[in-house]
FIKOL-126015 format. One record per residue (C-alpha): x, y negated, z; residue number from 1. Coordinates in steps of 0.2 Angstrom, whole numbers. Each point is the difference from the previous one (the first is absolute). Layout:
REM FIKOL-126015
SITE      u      v      w    i
SITE      X      Y      Z  NUM
...
END
This chain:
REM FIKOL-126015
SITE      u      v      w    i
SITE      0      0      0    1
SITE      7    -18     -5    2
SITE     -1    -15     14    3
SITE    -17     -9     -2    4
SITE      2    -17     -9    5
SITE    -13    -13      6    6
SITE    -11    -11    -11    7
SITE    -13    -13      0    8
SITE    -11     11    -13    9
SITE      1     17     -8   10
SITE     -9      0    -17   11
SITE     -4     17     -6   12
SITE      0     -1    -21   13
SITE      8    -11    -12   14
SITE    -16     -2    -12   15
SITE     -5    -19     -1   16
SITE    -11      4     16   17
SITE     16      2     11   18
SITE     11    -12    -10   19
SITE    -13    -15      1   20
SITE      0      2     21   21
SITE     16      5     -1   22
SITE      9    -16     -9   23
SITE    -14    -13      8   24
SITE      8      8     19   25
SITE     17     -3     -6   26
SITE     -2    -16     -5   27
SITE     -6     -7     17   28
SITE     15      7      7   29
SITE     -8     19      6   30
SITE     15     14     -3   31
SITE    -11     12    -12   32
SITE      4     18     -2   33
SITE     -6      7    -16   34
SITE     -2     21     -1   35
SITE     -3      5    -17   36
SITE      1     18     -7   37
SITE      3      0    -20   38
SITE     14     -9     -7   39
SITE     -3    -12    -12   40
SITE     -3     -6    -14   41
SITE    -18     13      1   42
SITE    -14      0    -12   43
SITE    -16      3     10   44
SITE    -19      1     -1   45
SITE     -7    -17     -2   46
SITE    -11    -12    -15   47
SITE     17    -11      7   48
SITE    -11    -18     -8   49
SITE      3    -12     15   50
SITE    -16    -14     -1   51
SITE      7    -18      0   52
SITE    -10     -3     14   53
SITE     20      7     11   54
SITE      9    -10    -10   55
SITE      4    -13     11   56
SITE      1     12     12   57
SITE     18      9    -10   58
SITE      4    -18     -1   59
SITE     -1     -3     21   60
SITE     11     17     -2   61
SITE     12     -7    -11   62
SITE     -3     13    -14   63
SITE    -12     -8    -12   64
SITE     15     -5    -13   65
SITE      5     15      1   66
SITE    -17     11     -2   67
SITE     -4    -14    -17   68
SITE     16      6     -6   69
SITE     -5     17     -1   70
SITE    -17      2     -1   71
SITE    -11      2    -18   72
SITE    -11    -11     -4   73
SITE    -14    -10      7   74
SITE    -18      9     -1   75
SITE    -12    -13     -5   76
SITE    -13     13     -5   77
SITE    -10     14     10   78
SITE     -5     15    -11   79
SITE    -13     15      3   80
SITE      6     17    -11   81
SITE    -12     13      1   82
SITE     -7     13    -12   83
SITE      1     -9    -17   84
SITE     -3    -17      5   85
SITE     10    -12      4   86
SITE     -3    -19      8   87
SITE      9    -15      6   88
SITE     -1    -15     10   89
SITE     10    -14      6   90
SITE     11      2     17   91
SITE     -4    -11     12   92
SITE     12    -13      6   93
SITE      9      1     18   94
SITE      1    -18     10   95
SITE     13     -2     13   96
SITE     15      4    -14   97
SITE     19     -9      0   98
SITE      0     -6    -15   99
SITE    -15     -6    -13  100
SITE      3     16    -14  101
SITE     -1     13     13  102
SITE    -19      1      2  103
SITE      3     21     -8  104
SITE      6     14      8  105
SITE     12     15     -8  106
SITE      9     16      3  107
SITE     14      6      7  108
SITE      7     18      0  109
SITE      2      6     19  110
SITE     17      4     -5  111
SITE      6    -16     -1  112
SITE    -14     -9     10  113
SITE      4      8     16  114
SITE     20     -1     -1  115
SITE     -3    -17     -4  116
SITE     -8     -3     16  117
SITE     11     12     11  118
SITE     15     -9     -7  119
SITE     -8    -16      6  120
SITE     -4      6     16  121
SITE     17      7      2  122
SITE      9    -17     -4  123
SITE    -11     -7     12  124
SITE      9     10     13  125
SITE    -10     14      2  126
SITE      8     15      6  127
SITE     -6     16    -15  128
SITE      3     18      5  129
SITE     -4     11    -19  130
SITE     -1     12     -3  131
SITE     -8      3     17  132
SITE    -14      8      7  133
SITE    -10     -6     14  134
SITE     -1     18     11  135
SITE     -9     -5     17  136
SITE     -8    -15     10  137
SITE      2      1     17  138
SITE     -3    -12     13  139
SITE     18     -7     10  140
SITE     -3     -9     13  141
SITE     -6    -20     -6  142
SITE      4      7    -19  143
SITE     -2     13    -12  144
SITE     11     12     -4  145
SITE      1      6    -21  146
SITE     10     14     -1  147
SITE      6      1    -19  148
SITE     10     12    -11  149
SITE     12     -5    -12  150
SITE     -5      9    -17  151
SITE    -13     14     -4  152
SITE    -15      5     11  153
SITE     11     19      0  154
SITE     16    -10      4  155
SITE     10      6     14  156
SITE      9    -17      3  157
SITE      1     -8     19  158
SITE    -15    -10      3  159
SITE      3    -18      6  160
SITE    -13     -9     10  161
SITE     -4    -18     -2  162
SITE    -12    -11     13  163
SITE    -11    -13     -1  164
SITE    -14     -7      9  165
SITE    -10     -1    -18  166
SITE     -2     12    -10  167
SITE     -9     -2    -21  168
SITE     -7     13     -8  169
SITE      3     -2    -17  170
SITE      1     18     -7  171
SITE    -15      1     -9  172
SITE    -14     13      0  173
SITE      4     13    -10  174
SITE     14     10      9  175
SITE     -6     10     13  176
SITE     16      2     16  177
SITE      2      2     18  178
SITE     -2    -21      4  179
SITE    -14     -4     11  180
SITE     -5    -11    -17  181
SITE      0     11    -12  182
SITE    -16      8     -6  183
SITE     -6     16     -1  184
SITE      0      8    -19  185
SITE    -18     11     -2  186
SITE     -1      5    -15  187
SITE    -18     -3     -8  188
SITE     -7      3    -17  189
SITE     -5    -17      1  190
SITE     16     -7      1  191
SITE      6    -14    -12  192
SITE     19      4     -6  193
SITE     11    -13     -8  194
SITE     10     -1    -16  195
SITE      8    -14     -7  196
SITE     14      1    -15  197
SITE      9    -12    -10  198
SITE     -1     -2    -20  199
SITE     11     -9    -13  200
SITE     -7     -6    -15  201
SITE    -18     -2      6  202
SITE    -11    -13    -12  203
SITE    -10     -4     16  204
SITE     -2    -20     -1  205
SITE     12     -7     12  206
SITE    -12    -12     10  207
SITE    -13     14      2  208
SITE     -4     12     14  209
SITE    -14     12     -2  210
SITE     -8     11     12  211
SITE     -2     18     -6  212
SITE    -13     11      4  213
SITE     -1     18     -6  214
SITE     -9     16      8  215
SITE      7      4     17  216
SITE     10    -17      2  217
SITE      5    -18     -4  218
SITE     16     -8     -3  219
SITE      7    -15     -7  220
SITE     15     -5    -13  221
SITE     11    -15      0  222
SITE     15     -7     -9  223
SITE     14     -1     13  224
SITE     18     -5     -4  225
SITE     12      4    -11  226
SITE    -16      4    -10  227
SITE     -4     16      8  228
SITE    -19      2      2  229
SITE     -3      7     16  230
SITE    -17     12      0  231
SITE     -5      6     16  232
SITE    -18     11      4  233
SITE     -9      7     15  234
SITE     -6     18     -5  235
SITE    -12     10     12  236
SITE      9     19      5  237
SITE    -14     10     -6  238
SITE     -4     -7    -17  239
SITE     22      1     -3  240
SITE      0     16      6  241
SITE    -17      4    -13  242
SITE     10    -10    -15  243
SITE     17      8      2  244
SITE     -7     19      3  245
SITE     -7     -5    -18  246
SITE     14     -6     -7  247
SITE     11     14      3  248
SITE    -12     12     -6  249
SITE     -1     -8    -15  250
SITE     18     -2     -3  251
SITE      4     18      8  252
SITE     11     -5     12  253
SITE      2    -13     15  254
SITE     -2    -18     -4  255
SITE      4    -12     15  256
SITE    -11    -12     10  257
SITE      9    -17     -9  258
SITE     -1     11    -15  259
SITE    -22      1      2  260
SITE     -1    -18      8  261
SITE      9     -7    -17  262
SITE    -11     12    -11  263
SITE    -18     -8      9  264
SITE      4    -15     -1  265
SITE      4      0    -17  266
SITE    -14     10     -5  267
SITE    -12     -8      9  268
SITE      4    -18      0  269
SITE      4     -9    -19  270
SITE      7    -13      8  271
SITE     12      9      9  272
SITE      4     12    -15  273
SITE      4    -14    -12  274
SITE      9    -11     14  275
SITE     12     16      0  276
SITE      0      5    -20  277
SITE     17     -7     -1  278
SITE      5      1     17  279
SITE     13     12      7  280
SITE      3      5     18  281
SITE     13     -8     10  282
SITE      6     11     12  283
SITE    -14     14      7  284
SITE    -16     -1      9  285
SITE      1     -3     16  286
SITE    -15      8     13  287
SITE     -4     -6     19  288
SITE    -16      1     11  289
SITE    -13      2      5  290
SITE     -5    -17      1  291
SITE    -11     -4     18  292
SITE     -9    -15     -1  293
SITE     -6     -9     12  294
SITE      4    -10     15  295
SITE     12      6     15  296
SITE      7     -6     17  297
SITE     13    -14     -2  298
SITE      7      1     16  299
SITE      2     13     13  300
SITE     13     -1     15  301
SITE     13    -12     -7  302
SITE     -1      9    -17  303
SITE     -7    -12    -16  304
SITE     -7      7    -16  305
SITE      4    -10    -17  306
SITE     -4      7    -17  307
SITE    -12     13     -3  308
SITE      4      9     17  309
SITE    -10    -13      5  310
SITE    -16      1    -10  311
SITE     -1      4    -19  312
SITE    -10     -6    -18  313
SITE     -4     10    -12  314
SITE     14     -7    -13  315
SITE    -16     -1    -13  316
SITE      3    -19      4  317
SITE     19      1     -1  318
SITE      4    -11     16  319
SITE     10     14      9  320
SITE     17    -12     -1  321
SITE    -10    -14      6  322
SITE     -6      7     14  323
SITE     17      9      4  324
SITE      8    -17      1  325
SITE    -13     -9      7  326
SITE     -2     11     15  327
SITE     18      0      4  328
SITE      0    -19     -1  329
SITE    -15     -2     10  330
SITE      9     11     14  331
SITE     15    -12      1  332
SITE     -9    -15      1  333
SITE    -10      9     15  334
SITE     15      6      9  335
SITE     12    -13     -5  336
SITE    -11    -13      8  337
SITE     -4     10     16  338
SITE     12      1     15  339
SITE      6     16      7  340
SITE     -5     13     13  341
SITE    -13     16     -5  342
SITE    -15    -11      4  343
SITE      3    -14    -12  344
SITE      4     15    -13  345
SITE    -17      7      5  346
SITE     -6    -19     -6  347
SITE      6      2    -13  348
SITE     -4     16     -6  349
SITE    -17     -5      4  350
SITE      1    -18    -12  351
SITE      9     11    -14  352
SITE    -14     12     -1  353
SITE    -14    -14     -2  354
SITE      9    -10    -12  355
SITE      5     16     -8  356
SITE    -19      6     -2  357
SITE     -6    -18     -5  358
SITE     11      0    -12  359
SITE     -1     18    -10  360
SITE    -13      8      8  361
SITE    -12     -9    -14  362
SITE      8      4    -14  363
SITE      3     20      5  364
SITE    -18      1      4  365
SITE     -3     -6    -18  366
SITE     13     13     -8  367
SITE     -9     15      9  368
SITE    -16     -8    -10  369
SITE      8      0    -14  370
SITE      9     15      1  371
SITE    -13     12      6  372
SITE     -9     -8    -19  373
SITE     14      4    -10  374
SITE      3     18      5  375
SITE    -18      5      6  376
SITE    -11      8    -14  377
SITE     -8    -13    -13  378
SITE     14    -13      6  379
SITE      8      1    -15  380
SITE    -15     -6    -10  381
SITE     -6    -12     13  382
SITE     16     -9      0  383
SITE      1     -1    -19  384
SITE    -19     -8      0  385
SITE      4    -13     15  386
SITE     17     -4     -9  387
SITE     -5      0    -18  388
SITE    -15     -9      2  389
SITE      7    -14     14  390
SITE     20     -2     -3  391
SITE      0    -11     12  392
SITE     -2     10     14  393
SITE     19      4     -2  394
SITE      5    -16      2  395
SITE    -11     -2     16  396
SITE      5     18      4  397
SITE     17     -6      0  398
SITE     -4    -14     11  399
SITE     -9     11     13  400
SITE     16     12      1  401
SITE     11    -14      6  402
SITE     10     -6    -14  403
SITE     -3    -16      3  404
SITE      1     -4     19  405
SITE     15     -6      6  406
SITE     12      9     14  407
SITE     -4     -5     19  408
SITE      8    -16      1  409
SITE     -1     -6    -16  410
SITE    -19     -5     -3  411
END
């Protein structure tokens, strides 16, 4: 066992959850300890739009140049893809924005999004341990104890001990493991699963962004950087399960999940099919899951939730980022404005969760609606009739989801 090293804060996950609380500590002077176990740069699961509604958000963070540096183009247009139809409607603009052009958001690949950000929060001195695993939470006296492993979960290696009398949550959802946060993984035929890819050479327009809709799922496309069109769906267990047992009888041998995900969509969405005509894959499918929406506990015995640990959307409205980053904002401010001791964290805990809820539980009440249309049977028609008849529901849609309400401490 390695000597214990003390902090003011152990974040748990370097995603933009974790980074965005971790670099808004560091700048008021906390010493930060971030645990994170992949080494990056990683490609991930995510829509990865950010709304223009964070963008002066990345500029209080100090990372906005370098996020407009990389990131594809503005998307001034909302779309709807399902079955053979296709509609469009205008974006609507974000207030509360640095500069007068940046009233659009755009996308960025996690691969370069979340070093970006754990680069920044590094130079802002906080202290990184990757690739790490967060192991056990234990109680230590007036801290916490996080006992990590460099490495593999199957690693061997000596485990090292880091204490803080805070500790954020910010590993997600998805991943099932032995901390006290980390939920259990049921498995359910109901279950949504996630797949998200890049393409090269994709003739989706580049200030579009349409929401897909197929049998058994929903998705989305984009045009991130570098040109890579990033496609990312949810597809429910069962109806994967159905669809690839058919697809390997019919080709005689085993076809993979990302293999049948790509198949549906194409087959059942025309504007997904001729988005990716021309497209070739960069780099595999990648898989995760399942999803859990809803709304969790934020706070519980010195330990904070960011991120979708904390409460989840549906990504049908593509505001998973926002919210990643905006929680983790939100819990700074809290705690960097509170004085210490367990019972002004206990304050705190209880402030974060109600601004928390005021300001997301909204819009993932309205994804589950819209989700449980999309997937549920007749959705698919439903959708097509409210959409192809009123296009302008996408653009209040968009509104609705978020996209153009600024950060806590920006309105």
């Amino acid at each position: 066992m390695r000597p214990a090293s003390t902090h003011d804060a152990i974040v748990i996950g370097a995603g933009p959850a974790g980074t965005s609380a971790a670099l808004a500590l560091a700048r008021r002077g906390w010493t930060v300890a971030i645990v994170e176990k992949s080494v990056f740069p990683r490609r991930k699961v995510c829509g990865e739009y950010i709304s223009a509604s964070n963008l002066a958000l990345l500029e209080r963070l100090e990372v906005l140049d370098a996020w407009r540096a990389e990131a594809g183009p503005e998307i001034r247009r909302v779309g709807f893809f399902s079955g053979d139809i296709g509609v469009e409607a205008p974006m609507p603009r974000a207030k509360s924005v640095p500069a007068a052009g940046d009233g659009f958001g755009r996308a960025l690949g996690r691969d370069i999004l979340d070093s970006l950000l754990l680069d920044a929060a590094r130079s802002a001195g906080a202290e990184v341990f990757q690739p790490c695993r967060a192991i056990a939470i234990e109680r230590d006296g007036a801290c916490q104890a996080v006992r990590i492993q460099a490495g593999a979960a199957s690693s061997r290696d000596e485990a090292t001990i880091l204490r803080a009398p805070v500790i954020v949550a910010a590993h997600g959802s998805w991943e099932a493991g032995p901390l006290p946060t980390q939920l259990e993984k049921n498995v359910r035929p109901s279950d949504l699963l996630g797949f998200k890819a890049h393409f090269s050479g994709s003739t989706l327009p580049p200030d579009l962004m349409p929401l897909l809709t197929f049998p058994g799922g929903y998705g989305g496309m984009v045009l991130a950087d570098h040109g890579r069109m990033s496609i990312s769906c949810c597809i429910r267990r069962d109806v994967l399960a159905r669809l690839r047992g058919s697809l390997t009888r019919e080709h005689g041998g085993q076809v993979s999940a990302a293999e049948t995900v790509e198949h549906h969509l194409r087959a059942t969405c025309r504007g997904a099919r001729e988005a990716l005509e021309q497209a070739n894959l960069d780099g595999p499918w990648l898989a995760a899951g399942p999803i859990r929406p809803g709304i969790r506990s934020g706070y519980d015995g010195d330990i904070f939730r960011v991120g979708n640990i904390a409460g989840e959307s549906h990504p049908i409205i593509a505001e998973g980022i926002s919210m990643a980053l905006q929680s983790g904002w939100l819990l700074a401010l809290e705690l960097g404005a509170a004085a210490s001791g367990q019972a002004r964290r206990e304050a705190v805990g209880r402030r974060y969760e109600a601004g928390w809820r005021e300001l997301f539980s909204t819009r993932i009440l309205a994804a589950e609606a819209i989700a449980r249309i999309a997937i549920g049977p007749g959705g698919g028609p439903m959708l097509r009739a409210v959409f192809g008849n009123f296009p302008q529901a996408l653009t209040l849609g968009a509104r609705l989801s978020g996209k153009t309400r600024a950060a806590p401490g920006f309105g």
